[in-house]
LOMARFI-133163 format. One record per residue (C-alpha): x, y, z; residue number from 0. Coordinates in steps of 0.001 Angstrom, whole numbers, always signed. Layout:
N
{u: X; v: Y; w: Z; fido: NUM}
...
//
This chain:
153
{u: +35842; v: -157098; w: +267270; fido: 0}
{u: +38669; v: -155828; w: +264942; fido: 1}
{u: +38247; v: -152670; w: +265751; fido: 2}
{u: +38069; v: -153250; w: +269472; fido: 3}
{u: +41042; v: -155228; w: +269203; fido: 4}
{u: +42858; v: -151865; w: +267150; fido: 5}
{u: +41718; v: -150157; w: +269359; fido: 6}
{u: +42526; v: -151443; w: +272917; fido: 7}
{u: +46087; v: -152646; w: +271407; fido: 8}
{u: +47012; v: -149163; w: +270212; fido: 9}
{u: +45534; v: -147243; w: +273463; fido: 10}
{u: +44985; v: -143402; w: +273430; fido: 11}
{u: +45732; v: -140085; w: +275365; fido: 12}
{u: +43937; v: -141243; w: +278199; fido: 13}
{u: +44483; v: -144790; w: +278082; fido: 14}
{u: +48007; v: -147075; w: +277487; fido: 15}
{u: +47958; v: -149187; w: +274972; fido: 16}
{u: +47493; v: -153150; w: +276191; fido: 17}
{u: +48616; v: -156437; w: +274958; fido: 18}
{u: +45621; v: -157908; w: +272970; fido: 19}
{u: +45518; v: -161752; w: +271633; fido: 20}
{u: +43197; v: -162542; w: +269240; fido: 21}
{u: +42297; v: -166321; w: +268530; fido: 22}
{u: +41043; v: -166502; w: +265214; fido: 23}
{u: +39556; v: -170045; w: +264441; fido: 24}
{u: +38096; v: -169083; w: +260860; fido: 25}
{u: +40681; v: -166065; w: +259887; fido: 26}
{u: +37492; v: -164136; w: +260092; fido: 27}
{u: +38963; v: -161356; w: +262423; fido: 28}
{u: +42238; v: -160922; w: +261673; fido: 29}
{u: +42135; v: -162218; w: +258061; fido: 30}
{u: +45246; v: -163975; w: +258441; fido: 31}
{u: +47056; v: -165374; w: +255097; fido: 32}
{u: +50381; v: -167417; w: +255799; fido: 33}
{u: +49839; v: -166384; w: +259597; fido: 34}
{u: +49846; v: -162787; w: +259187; fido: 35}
{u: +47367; v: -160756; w: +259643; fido: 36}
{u: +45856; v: -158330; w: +256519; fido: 37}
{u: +43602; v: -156152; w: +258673; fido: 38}
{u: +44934; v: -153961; w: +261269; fido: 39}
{u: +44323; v: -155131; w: +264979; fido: 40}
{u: +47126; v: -153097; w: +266369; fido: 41}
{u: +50663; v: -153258; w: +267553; fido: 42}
{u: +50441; v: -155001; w: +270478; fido: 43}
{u: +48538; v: -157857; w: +269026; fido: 44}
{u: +49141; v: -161468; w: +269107; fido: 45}
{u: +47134; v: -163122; w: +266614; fido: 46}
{u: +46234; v: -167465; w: +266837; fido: 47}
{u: +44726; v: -168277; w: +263454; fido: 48}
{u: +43182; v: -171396; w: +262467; fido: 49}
{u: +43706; v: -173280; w: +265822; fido: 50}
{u: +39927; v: -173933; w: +267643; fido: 51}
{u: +38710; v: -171897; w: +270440; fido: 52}
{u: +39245; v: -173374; w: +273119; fido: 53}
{u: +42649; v: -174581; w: +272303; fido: 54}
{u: +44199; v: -171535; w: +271195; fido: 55}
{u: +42461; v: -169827; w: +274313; fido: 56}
{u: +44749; v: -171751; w: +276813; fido: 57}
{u: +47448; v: -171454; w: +274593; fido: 58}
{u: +46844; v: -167551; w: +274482; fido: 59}
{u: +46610; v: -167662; w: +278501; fido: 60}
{u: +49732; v: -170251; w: +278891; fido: 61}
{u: +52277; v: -168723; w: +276612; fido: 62}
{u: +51001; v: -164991; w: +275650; fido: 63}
{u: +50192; v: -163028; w: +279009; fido: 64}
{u: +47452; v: -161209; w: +277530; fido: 65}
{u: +45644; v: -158450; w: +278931; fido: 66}
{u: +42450; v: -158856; w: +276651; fido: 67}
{u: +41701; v: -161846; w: +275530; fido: 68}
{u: +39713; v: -161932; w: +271783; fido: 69}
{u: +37253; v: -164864; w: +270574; fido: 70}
{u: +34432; v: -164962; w: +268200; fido: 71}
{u: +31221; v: -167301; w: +268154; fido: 72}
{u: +31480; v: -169289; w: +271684; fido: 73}
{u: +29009; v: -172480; w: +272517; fido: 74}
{u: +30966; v: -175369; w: +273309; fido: 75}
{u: +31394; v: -176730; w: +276819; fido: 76}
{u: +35548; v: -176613; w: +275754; fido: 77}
{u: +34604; v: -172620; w: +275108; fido: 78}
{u: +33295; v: -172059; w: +278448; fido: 79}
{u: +35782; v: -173542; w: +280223; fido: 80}
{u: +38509; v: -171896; w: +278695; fido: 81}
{u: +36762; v: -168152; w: +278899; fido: 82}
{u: +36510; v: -169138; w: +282525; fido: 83}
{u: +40143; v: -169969; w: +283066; fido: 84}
{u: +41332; v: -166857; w: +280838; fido: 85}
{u: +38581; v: -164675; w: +283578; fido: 86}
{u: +39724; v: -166461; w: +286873; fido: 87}
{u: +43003; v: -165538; w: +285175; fido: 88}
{u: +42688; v: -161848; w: +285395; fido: 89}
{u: +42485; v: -161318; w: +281241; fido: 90}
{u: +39373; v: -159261; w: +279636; fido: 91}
{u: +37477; v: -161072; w: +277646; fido: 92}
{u: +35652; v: -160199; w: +274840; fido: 93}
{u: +33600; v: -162751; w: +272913; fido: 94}
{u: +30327; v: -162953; w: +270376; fido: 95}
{u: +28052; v: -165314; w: +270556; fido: 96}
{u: +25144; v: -166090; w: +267962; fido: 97}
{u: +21960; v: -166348; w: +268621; fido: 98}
{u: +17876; v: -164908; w: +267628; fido: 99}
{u: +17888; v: -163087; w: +270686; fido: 100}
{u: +18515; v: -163799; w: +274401; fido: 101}
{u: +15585; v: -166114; w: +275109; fido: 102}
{u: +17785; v: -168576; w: +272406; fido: 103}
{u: +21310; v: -167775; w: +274073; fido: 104}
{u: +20000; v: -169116; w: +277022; fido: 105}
{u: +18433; v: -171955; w: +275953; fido: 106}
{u: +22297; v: -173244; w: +275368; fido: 107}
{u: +23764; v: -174722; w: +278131; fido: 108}
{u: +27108; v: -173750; w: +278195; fido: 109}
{u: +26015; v: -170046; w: +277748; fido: 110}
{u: +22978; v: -170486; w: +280191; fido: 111}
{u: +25198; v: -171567; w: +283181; fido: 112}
{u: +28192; v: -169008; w: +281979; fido: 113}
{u: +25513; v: -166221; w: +281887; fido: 114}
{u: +23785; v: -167388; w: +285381; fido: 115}
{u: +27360; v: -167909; w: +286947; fido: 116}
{u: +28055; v: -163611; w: +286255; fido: 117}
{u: +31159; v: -164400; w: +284379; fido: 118}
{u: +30612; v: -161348; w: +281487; fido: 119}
{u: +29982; v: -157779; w: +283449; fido: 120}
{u: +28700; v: -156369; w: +279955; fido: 121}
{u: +26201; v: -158031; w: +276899; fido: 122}
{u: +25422; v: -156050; w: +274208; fido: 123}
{u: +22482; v: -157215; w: +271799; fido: 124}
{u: +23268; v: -156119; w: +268546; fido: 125}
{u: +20660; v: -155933; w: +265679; fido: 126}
{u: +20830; v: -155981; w: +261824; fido: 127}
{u: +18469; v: -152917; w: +261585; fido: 128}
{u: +19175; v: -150349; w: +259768; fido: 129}
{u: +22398; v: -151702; w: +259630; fido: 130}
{u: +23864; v: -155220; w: +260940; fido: 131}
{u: +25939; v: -154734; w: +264161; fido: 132}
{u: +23659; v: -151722; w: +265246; fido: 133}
{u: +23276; v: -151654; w: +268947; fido: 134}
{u: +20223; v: -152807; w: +270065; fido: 135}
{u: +20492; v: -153260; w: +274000; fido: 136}
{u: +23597; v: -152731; w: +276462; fido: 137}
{u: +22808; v: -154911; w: +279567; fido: 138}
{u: +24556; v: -155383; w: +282605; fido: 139}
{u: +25928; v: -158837; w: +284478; fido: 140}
{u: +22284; v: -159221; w: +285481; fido: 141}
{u: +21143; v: -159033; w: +282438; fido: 142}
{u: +19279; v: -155811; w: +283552; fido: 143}
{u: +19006; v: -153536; w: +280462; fido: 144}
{u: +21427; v: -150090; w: +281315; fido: 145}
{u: +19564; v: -147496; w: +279783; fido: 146}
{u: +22465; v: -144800; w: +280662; fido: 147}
{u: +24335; v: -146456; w: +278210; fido: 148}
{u: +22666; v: -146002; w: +274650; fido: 149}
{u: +24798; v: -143187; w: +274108; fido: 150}
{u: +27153; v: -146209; w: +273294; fido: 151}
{u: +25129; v: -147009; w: +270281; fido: 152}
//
């Protein structure tokens, strides 16, 4: 998610760089000490640390204008509803959520009704094999596996 955030904040030849808030409940992306960040999520990133999700969410929306908004470990029913404002919003989202696999995702029912509702237009399943955060599956808002894209893994 660091790296995504880098990433999409810096931009590239073929893509300008975009503003990029991060909300960083446990300083776990970010690493923030005394509110500034040690790791590098680029230049055009706002970073929220220590404020909970869904808080800092509408705060990101309200007062930041972001273009991509950045979350980790969503559940709560606060969660959902803020993702949904920051989507109806216009923002990208990107977001992890924990789980054993998708059978136990859904079982949740914030996620269930966010994933049956089409919110997300990409899911990607990651693994811990060989290494943790390989790509394991790249599914669409259907939650029909995309086999075009493994060469993402």
């Amino acid at each position: 998610m660091r790296d995504m955030a880098r990433l999409i904040s810096t931009g590239s030849a073929e893509l300008s760089g975009r503003k990029v808030s991060i909300v960083d409940e446990r300083s776990e992306i970010a690493g923030c000490v005394g509110g500034i960040p040690q790791k590098d999520v680029g230049p055009r990133t706002d970073v929220l640390d220590g404020c909970p999700k869904a808080e800092g969410m509408m705060m990101m929306i309200r007062s930041m204008s972001p273009d991509v908004l950045i979350t980790d470990e969503i559940g709560r029913a606060e969660d959902g509803y803020a993702l949904e404002e920051a989507i109806h919003a216009g923002i990208t989202v990107i977001t992890s959520v924990h789980g054993k696999d998708l059978k136990d995702i859904t079982r949740r029912p914030t996620l269930s009704r966010m994933l049956a509702s089409g919110v997300f237009e990409r899911y990607l399943l990651l693994g811990r094999q060989p290494v943790i955060g390989t790509v394991r599956a790249v599914y669409d808002e259907a939650l029909q596996e995309r086999k075009g894209d493994k060469a993402l893994c």
